[in-house]
DOTIFI-823563 format. One record per residue: residue in one letter; x, y, z of N, C-alpha, C in turn. Coordinates in steps of 0.02 Angstrom, whole numbers, plus 50000, padded with zeros to 5 digits. Last residue first. Layout:
<rs>
code; nxx; nyy; nzz; caxx; cayy; cazz; cxx; cyy; czz
A; X; Y; Z; X; Y; Z; X; Y; Z
...
</rs>
This chain:
<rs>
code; nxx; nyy; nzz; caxx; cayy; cazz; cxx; cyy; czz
X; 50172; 49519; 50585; 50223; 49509; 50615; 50290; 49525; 50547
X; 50029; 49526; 50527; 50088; 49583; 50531; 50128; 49565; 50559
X; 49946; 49407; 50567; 49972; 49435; 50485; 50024; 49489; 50481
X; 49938; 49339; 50683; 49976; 49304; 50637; 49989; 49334; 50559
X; 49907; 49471; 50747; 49974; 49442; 50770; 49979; 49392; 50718
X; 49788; 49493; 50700; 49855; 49547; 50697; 49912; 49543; 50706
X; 49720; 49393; 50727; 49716; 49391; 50668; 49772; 49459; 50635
X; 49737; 49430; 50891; 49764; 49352; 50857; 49762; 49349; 50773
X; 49772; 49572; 50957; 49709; 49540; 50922; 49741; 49475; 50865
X; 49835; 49679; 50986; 49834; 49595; 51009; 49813; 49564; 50979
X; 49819; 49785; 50889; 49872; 49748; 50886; 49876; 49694; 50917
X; 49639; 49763; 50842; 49700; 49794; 50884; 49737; 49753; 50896
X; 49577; 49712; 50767; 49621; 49740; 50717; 49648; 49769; 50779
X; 49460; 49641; 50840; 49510; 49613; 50789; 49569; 49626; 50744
X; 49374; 49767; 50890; 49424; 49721; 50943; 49480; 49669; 50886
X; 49293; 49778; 50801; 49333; 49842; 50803; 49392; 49802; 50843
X; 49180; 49718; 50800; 49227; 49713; 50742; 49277; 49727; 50743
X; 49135; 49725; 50942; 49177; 49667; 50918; 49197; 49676; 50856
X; 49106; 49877; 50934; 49147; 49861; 50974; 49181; 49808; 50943
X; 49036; 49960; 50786; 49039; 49895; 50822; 49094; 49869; 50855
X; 49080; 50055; 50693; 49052; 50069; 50769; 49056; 50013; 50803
X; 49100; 49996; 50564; 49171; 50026; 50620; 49137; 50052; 50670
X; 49001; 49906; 50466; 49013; 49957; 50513; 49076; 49974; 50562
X; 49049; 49833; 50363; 48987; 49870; 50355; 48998; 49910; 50422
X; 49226; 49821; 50316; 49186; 49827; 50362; 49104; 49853; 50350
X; 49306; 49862; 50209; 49277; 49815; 50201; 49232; 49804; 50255
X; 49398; 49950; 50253; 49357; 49958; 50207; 49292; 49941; 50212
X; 49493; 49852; 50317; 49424; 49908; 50381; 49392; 49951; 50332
X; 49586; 49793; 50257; 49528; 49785; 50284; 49464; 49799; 50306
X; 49679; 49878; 50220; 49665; 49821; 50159; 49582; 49790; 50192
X; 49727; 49963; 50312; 49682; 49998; 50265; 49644; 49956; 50188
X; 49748; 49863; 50403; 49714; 49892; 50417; 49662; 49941; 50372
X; 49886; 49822; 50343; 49845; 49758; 50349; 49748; 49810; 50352
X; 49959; 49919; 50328; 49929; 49911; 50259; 49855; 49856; 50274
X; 49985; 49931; 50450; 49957; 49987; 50414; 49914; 49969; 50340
X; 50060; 49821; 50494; 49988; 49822; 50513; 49950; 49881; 50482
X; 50167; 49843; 50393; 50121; 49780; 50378; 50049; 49792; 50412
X; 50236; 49949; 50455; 50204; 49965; 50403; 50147; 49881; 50395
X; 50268; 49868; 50591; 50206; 49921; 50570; 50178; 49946; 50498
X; 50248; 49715; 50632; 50290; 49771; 50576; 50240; 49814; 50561
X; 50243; 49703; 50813; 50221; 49705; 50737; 50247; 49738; 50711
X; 50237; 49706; 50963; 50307; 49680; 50910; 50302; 49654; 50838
X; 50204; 49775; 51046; 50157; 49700; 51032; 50183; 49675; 50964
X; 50245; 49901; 51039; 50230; 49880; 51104; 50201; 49794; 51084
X; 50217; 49933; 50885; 50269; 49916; 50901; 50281; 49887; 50977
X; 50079; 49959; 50912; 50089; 49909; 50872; 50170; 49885; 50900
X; 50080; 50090; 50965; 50043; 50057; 51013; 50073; 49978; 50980
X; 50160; 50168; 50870; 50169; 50151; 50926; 50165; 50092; 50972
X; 50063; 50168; 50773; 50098; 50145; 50765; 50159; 50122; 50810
X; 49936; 50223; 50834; 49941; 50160; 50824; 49995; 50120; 50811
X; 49980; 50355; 50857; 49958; 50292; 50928; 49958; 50245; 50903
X; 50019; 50391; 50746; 50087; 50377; 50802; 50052; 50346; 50864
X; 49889; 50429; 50710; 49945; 50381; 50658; 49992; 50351; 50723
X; 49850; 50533; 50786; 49803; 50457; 50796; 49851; 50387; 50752
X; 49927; 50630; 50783; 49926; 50593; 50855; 49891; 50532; 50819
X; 49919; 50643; 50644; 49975; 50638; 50669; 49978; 50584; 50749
X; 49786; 50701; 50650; 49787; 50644; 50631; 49885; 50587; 50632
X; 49802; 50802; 50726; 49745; 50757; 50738; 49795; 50690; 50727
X; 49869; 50889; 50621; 49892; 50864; 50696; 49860; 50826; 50726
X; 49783; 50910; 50521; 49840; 50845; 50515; 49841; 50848; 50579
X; 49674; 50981; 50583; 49647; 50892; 50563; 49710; 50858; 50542
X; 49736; 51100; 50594; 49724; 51031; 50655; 49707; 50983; 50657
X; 49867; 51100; 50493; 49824; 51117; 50528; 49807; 51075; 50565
X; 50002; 51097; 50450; 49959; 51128; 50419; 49917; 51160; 50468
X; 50142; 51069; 50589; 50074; 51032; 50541; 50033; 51100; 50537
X; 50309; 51096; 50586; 50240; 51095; 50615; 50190; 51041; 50570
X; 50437; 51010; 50572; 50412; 51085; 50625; 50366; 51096; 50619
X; 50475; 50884; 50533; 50431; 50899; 50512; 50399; 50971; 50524
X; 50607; 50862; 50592; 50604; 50867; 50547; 50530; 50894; 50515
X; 50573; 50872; 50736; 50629; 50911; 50714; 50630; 50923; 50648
X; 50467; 50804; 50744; 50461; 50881; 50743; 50525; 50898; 50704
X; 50507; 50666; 50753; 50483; 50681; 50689; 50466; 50759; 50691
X; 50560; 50677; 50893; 50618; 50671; 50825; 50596; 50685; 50767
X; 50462; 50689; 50949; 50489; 50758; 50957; 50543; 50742; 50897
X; 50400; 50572; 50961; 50369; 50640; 50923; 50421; 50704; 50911
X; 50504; 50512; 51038; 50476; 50488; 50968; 50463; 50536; 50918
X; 50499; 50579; 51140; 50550; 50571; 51108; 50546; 50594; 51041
X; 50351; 50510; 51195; 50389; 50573; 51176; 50429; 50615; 51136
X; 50428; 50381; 51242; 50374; 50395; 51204; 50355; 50457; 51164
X; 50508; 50446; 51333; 50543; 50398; 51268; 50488; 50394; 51218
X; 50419; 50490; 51431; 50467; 50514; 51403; 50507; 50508; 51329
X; 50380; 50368; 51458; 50337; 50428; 51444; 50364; 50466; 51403
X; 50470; 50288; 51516; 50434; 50256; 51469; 50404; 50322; 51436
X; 50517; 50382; 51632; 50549; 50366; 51568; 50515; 50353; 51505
X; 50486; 50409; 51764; 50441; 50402; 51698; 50462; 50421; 51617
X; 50528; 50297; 51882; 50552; 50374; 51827; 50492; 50367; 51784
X; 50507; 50184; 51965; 50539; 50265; 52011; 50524; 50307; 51946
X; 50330; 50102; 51938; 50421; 50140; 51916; 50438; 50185; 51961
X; 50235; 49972; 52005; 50241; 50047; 51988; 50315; 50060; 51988
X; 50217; 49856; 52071; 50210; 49860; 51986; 50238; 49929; 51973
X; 50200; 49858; 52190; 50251; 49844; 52182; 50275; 49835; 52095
X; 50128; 50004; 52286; 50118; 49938; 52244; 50189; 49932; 52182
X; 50195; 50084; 52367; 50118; 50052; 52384; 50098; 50019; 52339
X; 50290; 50163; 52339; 50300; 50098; 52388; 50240; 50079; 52406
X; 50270; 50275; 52259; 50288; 50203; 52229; 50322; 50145; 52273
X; 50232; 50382; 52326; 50194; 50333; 52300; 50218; 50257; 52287
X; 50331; 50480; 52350; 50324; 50401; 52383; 50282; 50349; 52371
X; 50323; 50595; 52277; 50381; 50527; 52271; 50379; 50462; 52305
X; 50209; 50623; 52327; 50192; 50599; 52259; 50237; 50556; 52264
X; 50255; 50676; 52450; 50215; 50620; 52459; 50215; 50582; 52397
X; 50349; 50760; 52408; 50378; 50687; 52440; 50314; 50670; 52443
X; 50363; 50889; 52340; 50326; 50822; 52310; 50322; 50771; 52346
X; 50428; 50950; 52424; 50344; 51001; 52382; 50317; 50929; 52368
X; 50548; 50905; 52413; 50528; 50888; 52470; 50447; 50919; 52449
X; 50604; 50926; 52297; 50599; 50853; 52332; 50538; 50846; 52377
X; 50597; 51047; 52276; 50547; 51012; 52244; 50555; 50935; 52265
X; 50697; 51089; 52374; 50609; 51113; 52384; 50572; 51090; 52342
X; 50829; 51040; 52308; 50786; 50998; 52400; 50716; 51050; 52416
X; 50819; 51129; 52195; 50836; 51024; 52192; 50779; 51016; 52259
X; 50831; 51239; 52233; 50777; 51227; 52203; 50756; 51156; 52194
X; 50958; 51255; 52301; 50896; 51248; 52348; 50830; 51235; 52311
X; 51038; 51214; 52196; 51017; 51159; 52240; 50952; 51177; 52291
X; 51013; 51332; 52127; 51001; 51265; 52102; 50979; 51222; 52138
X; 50943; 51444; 52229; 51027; 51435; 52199; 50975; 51345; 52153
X; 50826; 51517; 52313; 50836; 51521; 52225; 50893; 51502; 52192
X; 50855; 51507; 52443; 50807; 51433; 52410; 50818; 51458; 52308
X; 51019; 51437; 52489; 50981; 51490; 52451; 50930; 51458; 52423
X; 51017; 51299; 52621; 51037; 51342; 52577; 50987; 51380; 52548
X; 51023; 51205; 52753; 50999; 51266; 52748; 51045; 51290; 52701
X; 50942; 51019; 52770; 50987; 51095; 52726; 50983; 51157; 52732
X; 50869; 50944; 52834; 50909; 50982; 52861; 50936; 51030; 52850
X; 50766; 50913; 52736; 50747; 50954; 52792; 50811; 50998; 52826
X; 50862; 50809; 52648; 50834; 50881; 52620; 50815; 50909; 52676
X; 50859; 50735; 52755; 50922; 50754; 52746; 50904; 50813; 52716
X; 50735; 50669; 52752; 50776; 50707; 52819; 50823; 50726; 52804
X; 50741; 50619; 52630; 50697; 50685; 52632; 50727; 50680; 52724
X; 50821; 50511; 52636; 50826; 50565; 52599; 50798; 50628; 52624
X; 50785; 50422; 52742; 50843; 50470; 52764; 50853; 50527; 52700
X; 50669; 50397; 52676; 50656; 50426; 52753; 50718; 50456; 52764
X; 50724; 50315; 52579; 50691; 50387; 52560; 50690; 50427; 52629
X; 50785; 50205; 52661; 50806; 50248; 52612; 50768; 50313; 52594
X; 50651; 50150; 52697; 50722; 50182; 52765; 50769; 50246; 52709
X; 50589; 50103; 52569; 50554; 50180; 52617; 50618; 50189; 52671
X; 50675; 50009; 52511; 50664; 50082; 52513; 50641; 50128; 52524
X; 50681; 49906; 52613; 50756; 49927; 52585; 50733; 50026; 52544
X; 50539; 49887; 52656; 50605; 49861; 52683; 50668; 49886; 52662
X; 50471; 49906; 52538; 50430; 49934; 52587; 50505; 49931; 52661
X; 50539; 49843; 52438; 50537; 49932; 52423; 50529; 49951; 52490
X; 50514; 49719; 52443; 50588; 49740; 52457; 50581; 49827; 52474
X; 50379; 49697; 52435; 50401; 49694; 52493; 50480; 49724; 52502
X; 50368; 49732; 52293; 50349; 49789; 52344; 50377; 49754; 52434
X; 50435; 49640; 52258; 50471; 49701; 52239; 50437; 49738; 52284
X; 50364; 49548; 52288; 50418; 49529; 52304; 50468; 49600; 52295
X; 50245; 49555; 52211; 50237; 49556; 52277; 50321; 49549; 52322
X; 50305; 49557; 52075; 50292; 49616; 52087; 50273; 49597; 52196
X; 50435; 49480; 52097; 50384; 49466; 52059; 50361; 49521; 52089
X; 50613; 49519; 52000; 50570; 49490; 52051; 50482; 49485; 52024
X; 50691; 49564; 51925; 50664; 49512; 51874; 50611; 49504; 51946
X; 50728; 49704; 51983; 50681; 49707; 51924; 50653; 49620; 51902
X; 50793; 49714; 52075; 50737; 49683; 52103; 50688; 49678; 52035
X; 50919; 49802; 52043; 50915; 49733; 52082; 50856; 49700; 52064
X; 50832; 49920; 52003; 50861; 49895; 51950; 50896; 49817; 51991
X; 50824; 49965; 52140; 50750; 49952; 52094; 50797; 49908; 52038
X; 50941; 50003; 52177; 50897; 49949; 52211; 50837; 49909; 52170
X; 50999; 50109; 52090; 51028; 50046; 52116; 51007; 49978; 52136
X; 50892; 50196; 52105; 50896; 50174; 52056; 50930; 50109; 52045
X; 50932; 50257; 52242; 50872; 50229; 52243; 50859; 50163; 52179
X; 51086; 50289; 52232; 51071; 50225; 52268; 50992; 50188; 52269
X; 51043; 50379; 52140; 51077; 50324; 52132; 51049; 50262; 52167
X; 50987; 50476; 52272; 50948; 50447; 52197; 50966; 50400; 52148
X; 51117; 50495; 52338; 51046; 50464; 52370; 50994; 50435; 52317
X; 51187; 50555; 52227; 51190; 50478; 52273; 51135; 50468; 52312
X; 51140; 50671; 52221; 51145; 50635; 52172; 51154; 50557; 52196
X; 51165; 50729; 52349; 51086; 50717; 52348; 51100; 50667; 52277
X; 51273; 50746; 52364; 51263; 50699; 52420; 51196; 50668; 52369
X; 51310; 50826; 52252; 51319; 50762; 52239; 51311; 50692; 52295
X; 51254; 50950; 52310; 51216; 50930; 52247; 51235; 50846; 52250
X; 51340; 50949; 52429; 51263; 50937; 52431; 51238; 50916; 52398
X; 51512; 50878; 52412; 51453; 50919; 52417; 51392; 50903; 52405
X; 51609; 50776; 52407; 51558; 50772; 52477; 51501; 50831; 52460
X; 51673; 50758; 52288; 51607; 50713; 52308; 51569; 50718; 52375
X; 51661; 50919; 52239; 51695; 50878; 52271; 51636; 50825; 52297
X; 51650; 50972; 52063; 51622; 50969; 52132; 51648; 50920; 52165
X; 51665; 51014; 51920; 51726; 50984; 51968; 51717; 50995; 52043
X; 51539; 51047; 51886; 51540; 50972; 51860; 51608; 50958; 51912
X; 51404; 51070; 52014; 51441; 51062; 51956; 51520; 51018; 51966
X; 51238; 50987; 52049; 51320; 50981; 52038; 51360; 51017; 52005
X; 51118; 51027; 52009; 51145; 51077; 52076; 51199; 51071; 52071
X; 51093; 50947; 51910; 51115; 51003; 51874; 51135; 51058; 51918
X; 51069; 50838; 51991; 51130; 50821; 51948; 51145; 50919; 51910
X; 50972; 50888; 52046; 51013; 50874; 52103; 51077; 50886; 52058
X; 50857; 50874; 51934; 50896; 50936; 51968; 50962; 50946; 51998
X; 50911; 50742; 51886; 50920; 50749; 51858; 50902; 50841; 51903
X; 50826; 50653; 52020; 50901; 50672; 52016; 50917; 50730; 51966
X; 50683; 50722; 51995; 50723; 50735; 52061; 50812; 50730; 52049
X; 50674; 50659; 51896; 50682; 50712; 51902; 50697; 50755; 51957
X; 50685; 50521; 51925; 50714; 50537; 51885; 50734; 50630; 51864
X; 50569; 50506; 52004; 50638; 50501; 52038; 50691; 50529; 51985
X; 50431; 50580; 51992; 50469; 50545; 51930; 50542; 50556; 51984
X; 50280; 50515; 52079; 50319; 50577; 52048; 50391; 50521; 52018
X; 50095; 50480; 52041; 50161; 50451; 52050; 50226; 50508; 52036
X; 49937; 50506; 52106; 50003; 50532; 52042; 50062; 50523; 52076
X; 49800; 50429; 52080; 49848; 50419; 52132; 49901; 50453; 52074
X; 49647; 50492; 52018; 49697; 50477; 52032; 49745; 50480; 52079
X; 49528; 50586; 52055; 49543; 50531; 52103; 49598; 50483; 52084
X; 49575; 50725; 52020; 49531; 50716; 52081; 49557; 50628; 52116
X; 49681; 50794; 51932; 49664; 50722; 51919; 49629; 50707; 51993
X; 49741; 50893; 51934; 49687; 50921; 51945; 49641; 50852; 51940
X; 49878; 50867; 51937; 49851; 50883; 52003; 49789; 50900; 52018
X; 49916; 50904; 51801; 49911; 50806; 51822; 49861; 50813; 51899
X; 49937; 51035; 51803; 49873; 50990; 51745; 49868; 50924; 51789
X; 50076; 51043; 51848; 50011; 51065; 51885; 49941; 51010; 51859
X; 50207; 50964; 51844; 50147; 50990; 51806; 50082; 51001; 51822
X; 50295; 50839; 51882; 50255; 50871; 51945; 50213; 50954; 51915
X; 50261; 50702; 51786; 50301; 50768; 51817; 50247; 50792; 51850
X; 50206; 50536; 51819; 50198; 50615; 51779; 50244; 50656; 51832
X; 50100; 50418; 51818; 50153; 50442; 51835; 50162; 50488; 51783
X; 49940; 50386; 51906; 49991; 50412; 51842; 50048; 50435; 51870
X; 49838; 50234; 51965; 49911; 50266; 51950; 49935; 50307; 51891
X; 49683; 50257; 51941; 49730; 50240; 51947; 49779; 50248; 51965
X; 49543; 50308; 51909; 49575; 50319; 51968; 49618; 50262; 51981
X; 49461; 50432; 51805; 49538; 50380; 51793; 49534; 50383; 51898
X; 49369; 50529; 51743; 49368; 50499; 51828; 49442; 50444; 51824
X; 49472; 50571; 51625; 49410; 50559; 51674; 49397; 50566; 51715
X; 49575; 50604; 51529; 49576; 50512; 51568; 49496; 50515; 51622
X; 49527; 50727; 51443; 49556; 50642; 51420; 49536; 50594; 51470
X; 49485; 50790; 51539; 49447; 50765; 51468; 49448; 50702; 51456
X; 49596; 50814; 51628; 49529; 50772; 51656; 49492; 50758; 51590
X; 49688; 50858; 51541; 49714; 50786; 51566; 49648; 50763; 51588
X; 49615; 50978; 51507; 49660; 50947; 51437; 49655; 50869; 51472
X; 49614; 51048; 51630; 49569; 51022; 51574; 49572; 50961; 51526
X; 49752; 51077; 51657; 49690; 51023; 51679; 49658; 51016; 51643
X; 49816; 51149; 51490; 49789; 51114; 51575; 49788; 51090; 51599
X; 49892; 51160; 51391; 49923; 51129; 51397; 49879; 51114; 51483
X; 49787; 51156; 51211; 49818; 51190; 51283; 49864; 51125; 51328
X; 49764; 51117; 51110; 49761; 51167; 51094; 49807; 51212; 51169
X; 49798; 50953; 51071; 49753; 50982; 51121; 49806; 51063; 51094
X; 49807; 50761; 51014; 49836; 50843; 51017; 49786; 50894; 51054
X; 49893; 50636; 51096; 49827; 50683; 51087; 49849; 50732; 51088
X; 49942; 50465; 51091; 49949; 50540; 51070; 49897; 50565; 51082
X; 49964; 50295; 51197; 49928; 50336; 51134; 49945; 50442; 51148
X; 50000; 50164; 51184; 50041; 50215; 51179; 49990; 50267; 51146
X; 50002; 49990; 51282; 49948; 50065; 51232; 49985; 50121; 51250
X; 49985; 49822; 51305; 50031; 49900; 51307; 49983; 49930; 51262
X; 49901; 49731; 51391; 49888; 49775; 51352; 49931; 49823; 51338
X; 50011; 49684; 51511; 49984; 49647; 51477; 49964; 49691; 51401
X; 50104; 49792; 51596; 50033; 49757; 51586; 50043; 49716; 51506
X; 50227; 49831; 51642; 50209; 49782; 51660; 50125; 49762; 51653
X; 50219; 49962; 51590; 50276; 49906; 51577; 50248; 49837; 51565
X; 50068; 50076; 51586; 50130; 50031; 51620; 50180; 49973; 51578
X; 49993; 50157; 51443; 50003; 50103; 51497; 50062; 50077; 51541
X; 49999; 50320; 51409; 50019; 50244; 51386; 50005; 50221; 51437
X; 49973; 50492; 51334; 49955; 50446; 51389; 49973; 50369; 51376
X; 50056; 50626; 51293; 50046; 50567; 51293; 50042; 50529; 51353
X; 50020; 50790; 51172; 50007; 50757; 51252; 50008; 50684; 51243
X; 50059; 50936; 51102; 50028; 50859; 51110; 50064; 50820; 51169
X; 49998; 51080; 51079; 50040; 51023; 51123; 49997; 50976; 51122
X; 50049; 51225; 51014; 49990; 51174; 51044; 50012; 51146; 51069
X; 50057; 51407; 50943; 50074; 51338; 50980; 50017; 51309; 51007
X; 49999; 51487; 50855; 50034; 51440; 50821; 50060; 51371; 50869
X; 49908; 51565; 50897; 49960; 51577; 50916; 50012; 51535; 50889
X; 49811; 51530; 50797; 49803; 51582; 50804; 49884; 51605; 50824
X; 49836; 51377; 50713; 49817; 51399; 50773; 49841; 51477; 50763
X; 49863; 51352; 50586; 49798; 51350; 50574; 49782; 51408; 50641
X; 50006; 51298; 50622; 50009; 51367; 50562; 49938; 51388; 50600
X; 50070; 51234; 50760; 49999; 51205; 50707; 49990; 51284; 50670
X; 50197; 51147; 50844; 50179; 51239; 50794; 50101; 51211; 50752
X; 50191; 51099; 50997; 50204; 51071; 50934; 50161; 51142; 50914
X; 50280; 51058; 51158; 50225; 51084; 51130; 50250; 51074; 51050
X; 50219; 50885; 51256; 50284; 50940; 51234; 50246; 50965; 51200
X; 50191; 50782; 51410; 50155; 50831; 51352; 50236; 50864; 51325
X; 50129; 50618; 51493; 50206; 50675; 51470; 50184; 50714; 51427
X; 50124; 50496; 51582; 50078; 50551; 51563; 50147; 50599; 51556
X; 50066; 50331; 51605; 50093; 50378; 51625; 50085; 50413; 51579
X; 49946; 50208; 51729; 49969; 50235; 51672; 50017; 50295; 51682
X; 49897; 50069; 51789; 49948; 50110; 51799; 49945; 50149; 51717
X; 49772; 49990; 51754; 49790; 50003; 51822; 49839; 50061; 51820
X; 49680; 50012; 51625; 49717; 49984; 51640; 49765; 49999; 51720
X; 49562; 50064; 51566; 49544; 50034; 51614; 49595; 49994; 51638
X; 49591; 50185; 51493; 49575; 50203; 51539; 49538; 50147; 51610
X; 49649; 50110; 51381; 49692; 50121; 51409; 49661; 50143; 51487
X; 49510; 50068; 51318; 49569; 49997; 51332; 49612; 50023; 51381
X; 49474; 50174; 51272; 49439; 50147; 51317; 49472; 50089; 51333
X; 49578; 50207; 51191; 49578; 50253; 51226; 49530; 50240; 51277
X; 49571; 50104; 51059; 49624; 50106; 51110; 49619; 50159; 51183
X; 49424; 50153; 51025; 49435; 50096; 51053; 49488; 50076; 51097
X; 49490; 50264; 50964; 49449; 50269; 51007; 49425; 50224; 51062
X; 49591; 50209; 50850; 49615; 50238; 50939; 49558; 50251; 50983
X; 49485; 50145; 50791; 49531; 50111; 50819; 49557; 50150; 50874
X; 49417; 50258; 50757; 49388; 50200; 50770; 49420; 50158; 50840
X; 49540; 50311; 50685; 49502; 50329; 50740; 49458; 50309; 50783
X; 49550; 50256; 50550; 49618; 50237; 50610; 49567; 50291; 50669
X; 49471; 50301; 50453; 49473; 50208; 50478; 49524; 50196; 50557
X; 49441; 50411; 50448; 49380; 50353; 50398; 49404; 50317; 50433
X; 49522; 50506; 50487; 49464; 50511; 50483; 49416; 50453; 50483
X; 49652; 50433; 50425; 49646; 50435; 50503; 49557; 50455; 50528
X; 49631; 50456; 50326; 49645; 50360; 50345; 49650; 50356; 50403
X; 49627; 50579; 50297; 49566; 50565; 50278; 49562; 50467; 50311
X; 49754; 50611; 50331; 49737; 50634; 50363; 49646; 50595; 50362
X; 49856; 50541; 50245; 49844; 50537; 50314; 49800; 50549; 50340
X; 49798; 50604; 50118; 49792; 50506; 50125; 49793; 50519; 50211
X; 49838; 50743; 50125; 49783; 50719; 50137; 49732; 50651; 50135
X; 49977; 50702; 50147; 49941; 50747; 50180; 49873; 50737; 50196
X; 49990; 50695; 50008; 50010; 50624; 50040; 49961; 50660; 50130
X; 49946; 50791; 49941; 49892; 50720; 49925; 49928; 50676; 49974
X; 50040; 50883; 49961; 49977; 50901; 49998; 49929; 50821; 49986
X; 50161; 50827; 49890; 50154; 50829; 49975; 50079; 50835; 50013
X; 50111; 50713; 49772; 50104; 50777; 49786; 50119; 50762; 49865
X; 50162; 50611; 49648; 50133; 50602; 49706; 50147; 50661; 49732
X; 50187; 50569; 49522; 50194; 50634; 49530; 50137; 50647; 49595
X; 50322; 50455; 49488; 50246; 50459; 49512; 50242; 50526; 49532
X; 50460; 50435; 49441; 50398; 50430; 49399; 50342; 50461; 49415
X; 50543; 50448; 49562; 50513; 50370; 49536; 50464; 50373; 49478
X; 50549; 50549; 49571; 50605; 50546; 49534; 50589; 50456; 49515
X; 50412; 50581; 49651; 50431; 50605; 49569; 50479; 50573; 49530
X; 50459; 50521; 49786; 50394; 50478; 49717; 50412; 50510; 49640
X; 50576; 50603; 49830; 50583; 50531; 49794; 50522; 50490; 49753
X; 50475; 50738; 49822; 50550; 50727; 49769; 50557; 50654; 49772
X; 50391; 50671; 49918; 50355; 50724; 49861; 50420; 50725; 49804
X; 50472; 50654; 50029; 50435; 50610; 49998; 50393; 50603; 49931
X; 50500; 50809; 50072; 50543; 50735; 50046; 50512; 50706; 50011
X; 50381; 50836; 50120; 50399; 50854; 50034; 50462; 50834; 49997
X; 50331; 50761; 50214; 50287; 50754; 50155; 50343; 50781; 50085
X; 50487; 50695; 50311; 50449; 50757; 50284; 50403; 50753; 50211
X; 50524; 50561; 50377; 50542; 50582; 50308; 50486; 50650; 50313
X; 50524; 50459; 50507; 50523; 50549; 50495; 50534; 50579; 50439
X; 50498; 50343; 50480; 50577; 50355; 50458; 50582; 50460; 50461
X; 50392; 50338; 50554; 50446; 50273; 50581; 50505; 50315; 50575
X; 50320; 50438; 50491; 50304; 50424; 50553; 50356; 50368; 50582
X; 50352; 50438; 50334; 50336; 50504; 50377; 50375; 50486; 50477
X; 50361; 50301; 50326; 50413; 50355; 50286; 50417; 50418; 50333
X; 50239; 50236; 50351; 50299; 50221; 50396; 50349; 50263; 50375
X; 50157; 50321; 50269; 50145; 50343; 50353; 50213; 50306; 50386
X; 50199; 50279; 50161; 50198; 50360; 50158; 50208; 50363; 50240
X; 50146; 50164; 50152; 50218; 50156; 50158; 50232; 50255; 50163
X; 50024; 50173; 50160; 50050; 50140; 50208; 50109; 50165; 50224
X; 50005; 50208; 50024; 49975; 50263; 50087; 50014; 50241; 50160
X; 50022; 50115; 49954; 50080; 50175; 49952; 50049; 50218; 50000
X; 50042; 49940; 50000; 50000; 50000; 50000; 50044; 50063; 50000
</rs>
């Protein structure tokens, strides 16, 4: 399928529509940036929405999820900035789901729309928006805790100073978790509840003790330690849950590599359709399909459907789905 192979060009290999617009020509084909543009955008309309819509009631019933936004240029928007926003599932479930959403803002709003009443686990920076999540549990990111501490260091600091006491205390957290990773999750929370709440307990007593400038680096490191310690502690109350929210992050990434090359979208039905391409193609790669294959598999099929409302039709073309696993691999 050349629509297929447009979205793994764009969206796998970040190729830019008008790249792609010079190698179809020099093949003969006088395939246009704005017609490849508007294959995405109309395959995300007609057939791939369905599908994330479906993925987006899959994700909100999964126990742990995490939560990362960056912003993105949409010409169409007034101010030109937006942001897209990503919600996924935990590691350790069963269902992985990676999914995008573009949004005009960066709120609360934006996060209660999306996930709901959600009363799970999110893990997420300490971003106001996540705080307006009523009955979620919000997990904080250890990762960002060091990664201040690490920028309180500088770099020919003596290993006894503050920034690099506090960099070792977050080591040593990362140290432990990365031990206990093949364990079983009741076996990880028993180690956490034993080896890493004494550990955190001497962290955040140690942040209490400090008396430095609260506007120098480090005093900004040990007031967001400590603003967050309950969030940071979440993750000794069930033994499935991460110190970082990496996964989120990396997820992220993703988008942010095809910005570099792509710097914005037209408008909002591509940015739409951008998020709804990269959930699936995402979400696919989490369940170790060749994506272009499930792309083509999807637009060879869901034609053919009398209806795409119907839950059970709709359940056979998500990437678990046994007729997805023996044709796109």
């Amino acid at each position: 399928s050349i629509i297929a192979h447009t979205i793994h060009q764009k969206f796998n290999l970040k190729v830019p529509n008008y790249r792609q617009e010079e190698d179809w020509n020099k093949l003969g084909l006088p395939i246009t940036r704005k017609e490849i543009a508007n294959w995405h955008i109309k395959s995300s309309q007609y057939y791939f929405e369905p599908i994330y819509d479906l993925l987006h009631e899959k994700l909100l019933e999964q126990p742990i999820l995490h939560a990362d936004e960056t912003s993105y240029k949409v010409l169409e928007n007034d101010s030109q900035l937006t942001f897209y926003w990503t919600f996924l599932s935990g590691k350790h479930e069963e269902q992985g789901i990676t999914l995008y959403h573009h949004d005009k803002g960066r709120s609360g709003l934006v996060v209660k729309e999306f996930l709901g009443d959600y009363t799970g686990y999110v893990h997420c920076d300490m971003w106001s928006a996540y705080r307006q999540l009523d009955k979620a549990q919000l997990v904080g990111c250890w990762a960002h805790v060091r990664r201040k501490f690490f920028e309180a260091t500088p770099k020919k600091a003596d290993k006894t100073s503050l920034g690099a006491k506090g960099l070792r205390y977050c080591d040593r957290l990362f140290a432990l978790e990365n031990d206990w990773v093949d364990l079983s999750t009741e076996e990880r929370l028993h180690k956490r509840q034993a080896e890493l709440a004494p550990l955190m307990d001497e962290f955040f007593d140690w942040c209490r003790e400090q008396a430095v400038l609260s506007g120098s680096k480090l005093g900004m490191a040990l007031e967001y330690s400590l603003k967050y310690e309950t969030t940071f502690r979440t993750i000794l109350s069930d033994g499935n849950l991460v110190l970082s929210n990496n996964i989120a992050e990396r997820a992220m990434k993703t988008l942010v590599m095809g910005r570099k090359n792509w710097l914005f979208s037209q408008s909002f039905d591509g940015a739409k359709a951008t998020a709804i391409i990269m959930s699936l193609l995402e979400t696919a790669k989490r369940h170790d399909l060749n994506t272009e294959k499930y792309m083509t598999y999807l637009l060879e099929h869901l034609p053919s459907e009398e209806s795409l409302v119907n839950k059970n039709v709709l359940e056979a073309y998500l990437p678990w789905a046994e007729s997805i696993q023996n044709n796109c691999k």
